[in-house]
TORLO-868497 format. One record per residue (C-alpha): residue number from 0; residue in three letters; x negated, y, z negated. Coordinates in nm, 4 decimals. Layout:
! residues N
REC   n res       px       py       pz
REC NUM ala        X        Y        Z
...
***
This chain:
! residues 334
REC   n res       px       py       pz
REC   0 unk  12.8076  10.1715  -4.9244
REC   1 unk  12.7393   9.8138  -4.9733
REC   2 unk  12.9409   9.5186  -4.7143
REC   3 unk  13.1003   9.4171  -5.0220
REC   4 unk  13.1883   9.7744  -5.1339
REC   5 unk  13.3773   9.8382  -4.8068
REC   6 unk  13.5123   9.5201  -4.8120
REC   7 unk  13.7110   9.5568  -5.1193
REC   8 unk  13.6593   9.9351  -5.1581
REC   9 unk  13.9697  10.2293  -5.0518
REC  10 unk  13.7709  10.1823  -4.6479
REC  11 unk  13.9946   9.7918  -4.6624
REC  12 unk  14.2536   9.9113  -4.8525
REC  13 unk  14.3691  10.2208  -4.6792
REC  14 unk  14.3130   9.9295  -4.3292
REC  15 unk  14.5161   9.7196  -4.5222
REC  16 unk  14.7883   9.9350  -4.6022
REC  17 unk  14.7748  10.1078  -4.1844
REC  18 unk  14.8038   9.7411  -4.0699
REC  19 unk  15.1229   9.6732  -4.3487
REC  20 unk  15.2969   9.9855  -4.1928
REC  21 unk  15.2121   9.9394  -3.8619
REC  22 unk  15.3322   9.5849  -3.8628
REC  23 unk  15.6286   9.6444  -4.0697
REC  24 unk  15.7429   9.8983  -3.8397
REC  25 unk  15.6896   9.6709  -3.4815
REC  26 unk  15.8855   9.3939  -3.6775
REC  27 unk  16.1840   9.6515  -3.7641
REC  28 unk  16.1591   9.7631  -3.4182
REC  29 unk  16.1739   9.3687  -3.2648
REC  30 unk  16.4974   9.3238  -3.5049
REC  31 unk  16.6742   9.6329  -3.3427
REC  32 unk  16.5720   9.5181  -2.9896
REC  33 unk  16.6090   9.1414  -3.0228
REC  34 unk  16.8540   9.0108  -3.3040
REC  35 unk  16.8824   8.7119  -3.3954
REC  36 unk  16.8182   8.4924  -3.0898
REC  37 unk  17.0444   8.2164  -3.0120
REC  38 unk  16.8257   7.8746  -2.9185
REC  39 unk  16.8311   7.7816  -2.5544
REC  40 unk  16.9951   7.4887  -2.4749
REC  41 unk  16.7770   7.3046  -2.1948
REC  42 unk  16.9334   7.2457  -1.8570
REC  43 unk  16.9810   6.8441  -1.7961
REC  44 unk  16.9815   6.7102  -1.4805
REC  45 unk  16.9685   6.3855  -1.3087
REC  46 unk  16.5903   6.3739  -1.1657
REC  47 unk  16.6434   6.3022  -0.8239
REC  48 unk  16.8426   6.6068  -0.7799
REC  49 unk  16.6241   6.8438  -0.5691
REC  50 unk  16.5002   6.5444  -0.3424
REC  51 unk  16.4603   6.6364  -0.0165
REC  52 unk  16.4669   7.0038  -0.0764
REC  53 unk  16.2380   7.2836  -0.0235
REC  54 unk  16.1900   7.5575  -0.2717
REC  55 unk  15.9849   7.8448  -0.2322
REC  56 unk  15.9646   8.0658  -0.5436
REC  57 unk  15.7253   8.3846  -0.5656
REC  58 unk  15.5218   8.4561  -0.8443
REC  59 unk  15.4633   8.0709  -0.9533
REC  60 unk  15.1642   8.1445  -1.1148
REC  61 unk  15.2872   8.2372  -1.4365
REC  62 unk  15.5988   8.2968  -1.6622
REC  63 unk  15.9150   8.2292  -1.5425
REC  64 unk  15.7855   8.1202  -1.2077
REC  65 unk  15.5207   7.8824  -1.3492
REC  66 unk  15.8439   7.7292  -1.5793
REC  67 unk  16.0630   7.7185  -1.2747
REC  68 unk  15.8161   7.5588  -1.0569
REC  69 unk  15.7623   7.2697  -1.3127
REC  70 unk  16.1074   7.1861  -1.3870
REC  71 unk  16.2178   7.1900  -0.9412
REC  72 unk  15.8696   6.9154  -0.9594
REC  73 unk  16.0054   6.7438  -1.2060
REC  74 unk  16.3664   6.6746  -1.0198
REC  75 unk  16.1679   6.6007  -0.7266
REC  76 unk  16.1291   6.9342  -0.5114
REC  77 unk  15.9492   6.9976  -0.2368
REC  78 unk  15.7477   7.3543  -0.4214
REC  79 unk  15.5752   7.6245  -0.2413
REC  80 unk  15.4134   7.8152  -0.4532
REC  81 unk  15.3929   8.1683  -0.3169
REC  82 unk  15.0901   8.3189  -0.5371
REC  83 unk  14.8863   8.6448  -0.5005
REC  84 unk  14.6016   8.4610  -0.6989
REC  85 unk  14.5389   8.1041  -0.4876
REC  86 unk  14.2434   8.0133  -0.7838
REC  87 unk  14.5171   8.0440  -1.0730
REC  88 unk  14.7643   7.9249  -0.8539
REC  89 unk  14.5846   7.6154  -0.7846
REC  90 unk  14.4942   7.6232  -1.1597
REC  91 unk  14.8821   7.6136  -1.2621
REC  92 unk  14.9823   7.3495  -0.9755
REC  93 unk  14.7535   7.1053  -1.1169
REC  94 unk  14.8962   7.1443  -1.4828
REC  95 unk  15.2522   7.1060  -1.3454
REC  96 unk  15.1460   6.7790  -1.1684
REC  97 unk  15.0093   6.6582  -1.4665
REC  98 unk  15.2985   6.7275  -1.6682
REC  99 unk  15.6029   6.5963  -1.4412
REC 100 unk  15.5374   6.2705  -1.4508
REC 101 unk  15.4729   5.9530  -1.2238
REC 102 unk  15.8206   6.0520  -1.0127
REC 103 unk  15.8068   6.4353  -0.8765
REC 104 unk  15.7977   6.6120  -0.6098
REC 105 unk  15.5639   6.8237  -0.3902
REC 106 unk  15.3551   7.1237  -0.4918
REC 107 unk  15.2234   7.3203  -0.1975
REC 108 unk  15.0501   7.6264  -0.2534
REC 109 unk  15.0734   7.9815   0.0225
REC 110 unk  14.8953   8.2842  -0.0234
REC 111 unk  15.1881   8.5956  -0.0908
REC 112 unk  15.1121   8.9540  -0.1378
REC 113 unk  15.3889   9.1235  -0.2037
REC 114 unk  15.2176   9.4454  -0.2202
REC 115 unk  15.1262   9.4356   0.1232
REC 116 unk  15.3948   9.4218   0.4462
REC 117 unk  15.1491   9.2631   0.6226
REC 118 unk  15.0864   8.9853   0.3944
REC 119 unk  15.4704   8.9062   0.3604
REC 120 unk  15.5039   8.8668   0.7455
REC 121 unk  15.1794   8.6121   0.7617
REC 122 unk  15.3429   8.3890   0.4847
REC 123 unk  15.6607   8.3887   0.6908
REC 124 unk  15.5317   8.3648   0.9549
REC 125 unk  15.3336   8.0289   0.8253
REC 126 unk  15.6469   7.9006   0.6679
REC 127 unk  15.8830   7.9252   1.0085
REC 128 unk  15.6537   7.7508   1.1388
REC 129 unk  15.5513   7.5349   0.9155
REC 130 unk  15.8530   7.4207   0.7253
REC 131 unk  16.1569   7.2551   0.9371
REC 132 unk  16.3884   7.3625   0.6166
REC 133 unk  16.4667   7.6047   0.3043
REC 134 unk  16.7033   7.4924   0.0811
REC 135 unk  16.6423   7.7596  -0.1663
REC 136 unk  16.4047   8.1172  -0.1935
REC 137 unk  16.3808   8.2244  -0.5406
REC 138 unk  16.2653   8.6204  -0.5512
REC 139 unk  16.0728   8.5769  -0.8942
REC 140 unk  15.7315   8.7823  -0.8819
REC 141 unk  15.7419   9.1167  -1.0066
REC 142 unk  15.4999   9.3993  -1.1796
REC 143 unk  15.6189   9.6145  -1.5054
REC 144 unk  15.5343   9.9335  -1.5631
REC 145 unk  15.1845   9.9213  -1.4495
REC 146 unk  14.9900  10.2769  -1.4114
REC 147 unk  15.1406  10.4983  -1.0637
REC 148 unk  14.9304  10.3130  -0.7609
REC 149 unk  15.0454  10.2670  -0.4237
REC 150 unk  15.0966   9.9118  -0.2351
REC 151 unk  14.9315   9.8515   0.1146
REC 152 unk  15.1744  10.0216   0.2992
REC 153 unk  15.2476  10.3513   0.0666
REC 154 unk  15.5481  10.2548  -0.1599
REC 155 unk  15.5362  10.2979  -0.5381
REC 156 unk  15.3497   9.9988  -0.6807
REC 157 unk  15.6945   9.8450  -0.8589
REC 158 unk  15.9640   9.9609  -0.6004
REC 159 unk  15.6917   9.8324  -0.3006
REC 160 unk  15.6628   9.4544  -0.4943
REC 161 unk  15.9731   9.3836  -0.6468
REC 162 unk  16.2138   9.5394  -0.4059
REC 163 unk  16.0311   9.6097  -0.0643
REC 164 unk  15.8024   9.2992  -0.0303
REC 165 unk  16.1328   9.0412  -0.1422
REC 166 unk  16.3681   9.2560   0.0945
REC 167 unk  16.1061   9.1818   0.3797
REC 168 unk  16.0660   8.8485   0.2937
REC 169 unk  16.3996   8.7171   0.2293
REC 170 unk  16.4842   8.9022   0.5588
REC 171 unk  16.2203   8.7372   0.7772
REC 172 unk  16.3418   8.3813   0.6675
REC 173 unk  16.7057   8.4374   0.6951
REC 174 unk  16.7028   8.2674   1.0122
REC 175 unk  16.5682   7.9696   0.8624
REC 176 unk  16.8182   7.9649   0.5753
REC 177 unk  17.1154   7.9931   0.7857
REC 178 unk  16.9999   7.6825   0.9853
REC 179 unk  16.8996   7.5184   0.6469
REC 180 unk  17.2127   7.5656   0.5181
REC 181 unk  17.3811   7.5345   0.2817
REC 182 unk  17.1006   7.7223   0.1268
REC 183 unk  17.0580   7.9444  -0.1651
REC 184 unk  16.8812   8.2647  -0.2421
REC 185 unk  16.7914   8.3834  -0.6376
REC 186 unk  16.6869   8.7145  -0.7262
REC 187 unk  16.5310   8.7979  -1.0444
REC 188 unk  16.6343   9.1644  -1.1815
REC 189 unk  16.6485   9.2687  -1.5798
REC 190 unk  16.8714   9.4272  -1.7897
REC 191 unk  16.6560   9.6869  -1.8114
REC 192 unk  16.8633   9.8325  -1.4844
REC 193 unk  17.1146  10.0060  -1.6881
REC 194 unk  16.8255  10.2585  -1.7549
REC 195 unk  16.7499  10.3326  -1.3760
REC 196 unk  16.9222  10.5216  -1.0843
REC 197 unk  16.8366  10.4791  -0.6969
REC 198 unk  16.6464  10.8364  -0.6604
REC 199 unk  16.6734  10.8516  -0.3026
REC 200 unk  16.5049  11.1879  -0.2986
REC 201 unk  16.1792  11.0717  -0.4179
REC 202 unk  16.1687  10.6637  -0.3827
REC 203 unk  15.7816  10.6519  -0.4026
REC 204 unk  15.7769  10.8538  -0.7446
REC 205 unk  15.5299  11.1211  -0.5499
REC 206 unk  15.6677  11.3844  -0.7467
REC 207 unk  15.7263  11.2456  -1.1021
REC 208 unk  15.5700  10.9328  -1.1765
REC 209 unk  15.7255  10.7434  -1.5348
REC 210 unk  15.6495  10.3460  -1.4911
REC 211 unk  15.9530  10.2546  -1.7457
REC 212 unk  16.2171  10.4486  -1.5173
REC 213 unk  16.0270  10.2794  -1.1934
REC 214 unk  16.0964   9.9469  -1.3035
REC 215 unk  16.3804  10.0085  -1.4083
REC 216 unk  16.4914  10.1531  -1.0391
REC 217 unk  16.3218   9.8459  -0.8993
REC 218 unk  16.5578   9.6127  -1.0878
REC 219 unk  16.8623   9.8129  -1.0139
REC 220 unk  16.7396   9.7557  -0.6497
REC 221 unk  16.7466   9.3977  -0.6476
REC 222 unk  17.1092   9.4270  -0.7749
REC 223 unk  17.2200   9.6402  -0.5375
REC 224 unk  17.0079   9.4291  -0.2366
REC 225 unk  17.2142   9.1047  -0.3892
REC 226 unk  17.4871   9.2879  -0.3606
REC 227 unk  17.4797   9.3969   0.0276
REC 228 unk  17.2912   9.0624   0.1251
REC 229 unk  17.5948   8.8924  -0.0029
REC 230 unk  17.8325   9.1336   0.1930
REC 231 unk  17.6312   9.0477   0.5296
REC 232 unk  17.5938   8.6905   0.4000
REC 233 unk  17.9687   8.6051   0.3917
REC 234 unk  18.0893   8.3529   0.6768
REC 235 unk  17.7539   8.1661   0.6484
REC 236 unk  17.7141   7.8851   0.3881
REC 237 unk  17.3781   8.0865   0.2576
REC 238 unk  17.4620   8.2314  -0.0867
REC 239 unk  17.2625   8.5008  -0.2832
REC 240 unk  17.2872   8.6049  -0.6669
REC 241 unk  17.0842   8.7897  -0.9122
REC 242 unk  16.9829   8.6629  -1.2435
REC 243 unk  16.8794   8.8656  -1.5610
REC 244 unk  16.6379   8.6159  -1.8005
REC 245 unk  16.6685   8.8262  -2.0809
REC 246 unk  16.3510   8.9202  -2.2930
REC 247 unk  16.0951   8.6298  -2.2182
REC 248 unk  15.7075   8.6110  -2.3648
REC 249 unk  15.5131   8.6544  -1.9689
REC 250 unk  15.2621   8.8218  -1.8875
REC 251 unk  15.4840   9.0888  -1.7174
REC 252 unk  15.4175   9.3278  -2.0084
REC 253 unk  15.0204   9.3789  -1.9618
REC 254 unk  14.9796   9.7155  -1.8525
REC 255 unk  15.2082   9.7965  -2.2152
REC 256 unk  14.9500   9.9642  -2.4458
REC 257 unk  15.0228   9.7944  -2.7735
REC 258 unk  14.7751   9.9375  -3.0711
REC 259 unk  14.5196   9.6824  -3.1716
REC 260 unk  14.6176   9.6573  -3.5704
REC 261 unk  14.9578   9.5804  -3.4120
REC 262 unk  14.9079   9.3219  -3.2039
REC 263 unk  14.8936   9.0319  -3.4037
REC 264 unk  15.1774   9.1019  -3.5096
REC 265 unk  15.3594   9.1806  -3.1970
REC 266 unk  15.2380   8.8107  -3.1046
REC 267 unk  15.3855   8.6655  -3.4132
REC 268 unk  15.7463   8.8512  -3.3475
REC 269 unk  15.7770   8.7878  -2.9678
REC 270 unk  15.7140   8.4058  -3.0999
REC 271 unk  16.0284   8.4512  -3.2966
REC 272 unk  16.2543   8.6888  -3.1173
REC 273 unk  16.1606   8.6582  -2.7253
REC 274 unk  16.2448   8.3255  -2.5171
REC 275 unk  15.9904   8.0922  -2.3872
REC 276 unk  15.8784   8.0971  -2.0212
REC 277 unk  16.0990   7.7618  -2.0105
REC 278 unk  16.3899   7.9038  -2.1755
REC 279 unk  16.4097   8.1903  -1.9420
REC 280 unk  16.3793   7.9941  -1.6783
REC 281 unk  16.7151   7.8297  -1.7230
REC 282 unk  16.9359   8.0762  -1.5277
REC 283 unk  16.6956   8.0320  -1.1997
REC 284 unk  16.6599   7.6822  -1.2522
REC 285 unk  17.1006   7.7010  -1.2775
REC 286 unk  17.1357   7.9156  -0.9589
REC 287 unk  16.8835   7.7003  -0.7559
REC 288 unk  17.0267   7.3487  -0.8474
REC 289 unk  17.3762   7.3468  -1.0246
REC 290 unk  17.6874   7.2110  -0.8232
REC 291 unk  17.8854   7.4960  -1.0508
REC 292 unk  17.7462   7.7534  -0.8439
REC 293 unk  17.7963   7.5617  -0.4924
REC 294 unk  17.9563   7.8761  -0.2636
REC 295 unk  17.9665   8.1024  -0.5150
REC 296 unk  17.7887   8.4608  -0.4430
REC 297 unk  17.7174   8.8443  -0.5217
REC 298 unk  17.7138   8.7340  -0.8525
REC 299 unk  17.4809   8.8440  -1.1317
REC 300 unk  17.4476   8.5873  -1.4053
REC 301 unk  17.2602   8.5281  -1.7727
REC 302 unk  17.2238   8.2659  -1.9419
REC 303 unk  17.3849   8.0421  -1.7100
REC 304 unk  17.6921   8.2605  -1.7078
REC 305 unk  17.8305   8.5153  -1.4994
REC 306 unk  17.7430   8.8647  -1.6036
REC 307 unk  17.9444   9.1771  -1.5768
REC 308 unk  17.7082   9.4701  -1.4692
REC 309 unk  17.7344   9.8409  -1.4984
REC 310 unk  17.9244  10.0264  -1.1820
REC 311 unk  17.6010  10.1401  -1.0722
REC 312 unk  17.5252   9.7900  -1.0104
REC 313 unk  17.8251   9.7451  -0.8184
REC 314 unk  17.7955  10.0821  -0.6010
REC 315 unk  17.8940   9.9467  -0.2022
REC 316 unk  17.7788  10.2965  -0.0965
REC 317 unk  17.4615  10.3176  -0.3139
REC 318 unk  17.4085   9.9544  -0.1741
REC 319 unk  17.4244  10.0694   0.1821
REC 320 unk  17.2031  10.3496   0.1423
REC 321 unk  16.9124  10.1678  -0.0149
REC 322 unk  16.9707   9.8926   0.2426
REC 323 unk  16.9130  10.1160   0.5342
REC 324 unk  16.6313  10.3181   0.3707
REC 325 unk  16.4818   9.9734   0.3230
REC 326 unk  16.4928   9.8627   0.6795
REC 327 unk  16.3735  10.1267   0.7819
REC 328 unk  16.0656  10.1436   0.5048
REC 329 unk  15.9553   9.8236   0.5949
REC 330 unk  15.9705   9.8290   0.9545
REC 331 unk  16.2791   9.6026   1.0374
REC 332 unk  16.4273   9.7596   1.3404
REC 333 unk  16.8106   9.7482   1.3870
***
């Protein structure tokens, strides 16, 4: 066959016609998943509003974080950056200097790990004694169904990062909250909880390994850690609550296989029916900086709003559990 044959021949029509179906079909499915989004409506707030404070939110790098970091700059936060990667994080902290303007803040970039105990002790160490305050800790970094590895320490890659490494961490600089207070904590979960239970039996997924149910548990965690942080919380003027963005374009999704004629397309529908790393970002930026939420905690919201979650979400006793069987995973002695 000549180029030209194949080119116009039944090789590019039959391609055609796969890439029509396939496409057709992930557009269908984006419809079911996502319909209709409602715009964002853009948080406002005066820019002097997060003078003086300190923010430290994990997983700055990118998405949500990278969004969230920008916008505290921009009302004149004091930023840490706590990044796995310090070459794209000081990559991203440039661009976010560039585009806050001649009045912002403070970008300061630590090196965080969450995959590794040790790791998460060094930063706090560093940052108690480093940093005099913390008005806020946003719990943002997280991995999504990635292939079964193991963190550092032996935990399930997604349970180990976004449960174990933020319950260690927001543990090791309660001290300095509580004397920085009235302080805040934010903790970013999904809604893709309400397809996970805490299996108690097998928390490291040894013996069945599926990376959607994983996260899934690992989300539900956070809920459940909001919700017994809270409990333990209450007397103190430090607050917690959990946040679900909704479906936002990040690069949380890159260990998703997507097939190759399909991926254009994919790109073209998460442009129209997923949020913007700035639009999710709203509900964090909310929970760090609005007055609204001033005492308020062991609350889940979305879209600036408080959300009602499933029971298991709610479970005291399933909270206590998974609190103990934390402390005791990561080494916290009682």
């Amino acid at each position: 066959h000549t180029l030209s044959s194949l080119i116009t021949g039944p090789y590019m029509s039959t391609a055609v016609l796969i890439a029509a179906v396939v496409g057709g079909g992930v557009l269908l499915l984006m419809r079911r998943l996502f319909p209709r989004r409602k715009a964002v409506k853009l948080l406002q707030y005066p820019t002097d509003t997060m003078r003086g404070k300190t923010v430290i939110v994990t997983g700055a790098n990118s998405g949500i974080g990278k969004a969230l970091a920008g916008e505290l700059l921009k009302l004149r936060a004091r930023v840490i950056m706590a990044c796995r990667d310090l070459r794209s994080a000081e990559d991203v902290a440039q661009d976010l200097r560039s585009q806050a303007g001649p009045e912002q803040g403070e970008v300061v970039i630590k090196h965080l790990d969450l995959a590794s105990l040790r790791s998460v002790r060094n930063f706090c160490e560093e940052i108690n004694k480093e940093e005099p305050k913390i008005d806020v800790l946003v719990n943002n970094a997280g991995i999504y169904q990635c292939p079964y590895t193991k963190t550092e320490d032996g935990f399930e890659m997604q349970f180990g990062v976004n449960h174990l490494g933020h319950f260690l961490l927001t543990h090791l600089l309660l001290d300095l909250l509580k004397a920085s207070s009235p302080s805040r904590i934010v903790v970013v979960s999904s809604k893709l909880y309400k397809y996970g239970h805490i299996n108690f039996d097998d928390l490291n997924s040894e013996g069945n390994y599926d990376k959607a149910f994983c996260y899934s548990q690992s989300k539900l965690a956070n809920l459940l850690f909001t919700l017994k942080l809270a409990h333990q919380l209450e007397g103190t003027a430090v607050t917690v609550n959990a946040l679900t963005p909704g479906m936002v374009r990040t690069r949380l999704g890159r260990h998703v296989q997507i097939p190759l004629l399909a991926k254009p397309l994919f790109h073209l529908a998460s442009l129209v029916f997923l949020k913007s790393p700035l639009e999710g970002a709203q509900t964090p930026l909310y929970l760090a900086c609005s007055p609204e939420v001033e005492g308020v905690s062991g609350k889940c919201f979305a879209n600036c709003e408080e959300e009602e979650l499933m029971a298991k979400a709610s479970d005291k006793q399933a909270a206590k559990k998974l609190w103990d069987i934390s402390r005791r995973m990561v080494g916290l002695a009682e």
